[in-house]
Structure formats: structure tokens, C-alpha cells
N, C-alpha and C positions, 0 to 999 in steps of 0.2 A: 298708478304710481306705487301703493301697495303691493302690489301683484308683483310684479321689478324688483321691489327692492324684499319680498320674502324670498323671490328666486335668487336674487345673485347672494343672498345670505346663504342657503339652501346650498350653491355651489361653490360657495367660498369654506364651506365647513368642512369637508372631505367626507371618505368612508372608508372603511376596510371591509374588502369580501376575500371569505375566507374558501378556496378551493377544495382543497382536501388535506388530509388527515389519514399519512398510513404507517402502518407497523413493518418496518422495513425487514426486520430483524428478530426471531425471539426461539431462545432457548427456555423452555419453560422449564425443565426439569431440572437445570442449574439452578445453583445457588450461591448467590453473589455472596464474597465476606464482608465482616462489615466496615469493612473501608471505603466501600465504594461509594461513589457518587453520581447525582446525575448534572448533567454539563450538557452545553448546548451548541452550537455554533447556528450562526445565520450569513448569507449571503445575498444583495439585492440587485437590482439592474435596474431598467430606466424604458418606459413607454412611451411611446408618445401617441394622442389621441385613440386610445384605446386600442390602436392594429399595430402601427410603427413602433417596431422593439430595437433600440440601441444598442444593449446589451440586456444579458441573461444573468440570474443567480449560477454560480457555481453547480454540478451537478453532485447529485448525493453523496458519492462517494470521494470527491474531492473535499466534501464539508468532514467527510467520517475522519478521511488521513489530515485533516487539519487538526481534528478532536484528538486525535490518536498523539500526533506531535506535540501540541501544547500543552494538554491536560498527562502526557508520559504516562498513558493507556496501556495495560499489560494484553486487557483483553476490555473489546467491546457489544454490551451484552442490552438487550429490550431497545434497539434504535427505532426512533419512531421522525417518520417526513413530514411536515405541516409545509403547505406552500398557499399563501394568501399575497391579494396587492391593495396597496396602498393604493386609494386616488386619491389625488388635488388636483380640482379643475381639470384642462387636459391634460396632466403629466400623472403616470401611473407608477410604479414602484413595485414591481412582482421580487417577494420575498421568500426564499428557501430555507427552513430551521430545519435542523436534525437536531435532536434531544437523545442524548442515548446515556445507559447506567455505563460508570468509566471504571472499571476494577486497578489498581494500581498494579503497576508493573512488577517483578520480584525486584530485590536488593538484587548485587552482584555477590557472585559466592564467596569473593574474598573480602567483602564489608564486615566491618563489627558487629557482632547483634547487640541493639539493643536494649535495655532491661527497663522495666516496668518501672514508673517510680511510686 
């Protein structure tokens, strides 16, 4: 009875395994101003029993042009891909982050500059 109920705890607690972890992107010899930020975007999908995939995370580059849009990205610089999944029980969760430095966009040349305060 023991044994039963350390399992179904065991598989009611989930786990994250983490896949990989790559540098998609990097201009080393640039040097971001210091405005810049780094930002993220993620996207997940849906497993089932560990083979049957339902859907996929978005693919890398659709995460970058999502960064680019929301965060009004001039340029994007050190992008790096994490792709790990989530399990619970049978239902799995494969999750795609892009992490990249976001440099802001210029002004437009007829904007005001302006001043320090």
C-alpha cells in the first residue's frame, strides 16, 4: 500500500527535463548601448503520452519577429534558444524561450530630441 501511494505521489508531482540550450545569435565584437534590454518570449504546445504531439511551440524565428514587434526592437543582438517540457502524468508541454539583448529602435528624424533633466 505504501509502495502505491509513494508512486501515484511520485507521478502526480510532475518534472521538467530540460533539452537544450543554444546560442542562436551573437555578434561579439558589437557593443549594445545602454539602453538595451534583455526580453524573452516563450511558446508551448501540448503531448500526449510522451509520442502524440498535438501541437508544436512556435519556431525560433517566429518567437524573434514576435520580440522584434512587441518589445519595438531596432536590432536584435546575443539571441539564445532554451527548449525544455513540462510533464504531468501523461500530458507533456514542450516549451520554446528565445531570450535575446533588444536594442531600441532609433526615434523618427522628425521627433523632438529630448533633453536630459
Amino acid at each position: 500500500m505504501r509502495g502505491v501511494l509513494l508512486t501515484c505521489a511520485l507521478a502526480c508531482a510532475g518534472c521538467t527535463v530540460h533539452h537544450s540550450r543554444t546560442a542562436i545569435g551573437g555578434d561579439v565584437a558589437h557593443v549594445p548601448p545602454p539602453a538595451a534590454r534583455f526580453v524573452s518570449e516563450d511558446d508551448s504546445g501540448l503531448l500526449l503520452f510522451g509520442a502524440l504531439s498535438l501541437s508544436e511551440p512556435d519556431h525560433y524565428a517566429v518567437l524573434l519577429e514576435r520580440i522584434r514587434r512587441k518589445h519595438r526592437c531596432g536590432r536584435i543582438a546575443q539571441a539564445q534558444l532554451d527548449f525544455y517540457t513540462d510533464h504531468w502524468l501523461l500530458v507533456g508541454f514542450p516549451v520554446a524561450r528565445v531570450t535575446v539583448l533588444c536594442e531600441p529602435s532609433e526615434p523618427p528624424p522628425n521627433a523632438a530630441p529630448t533633453e536630459p533633466r
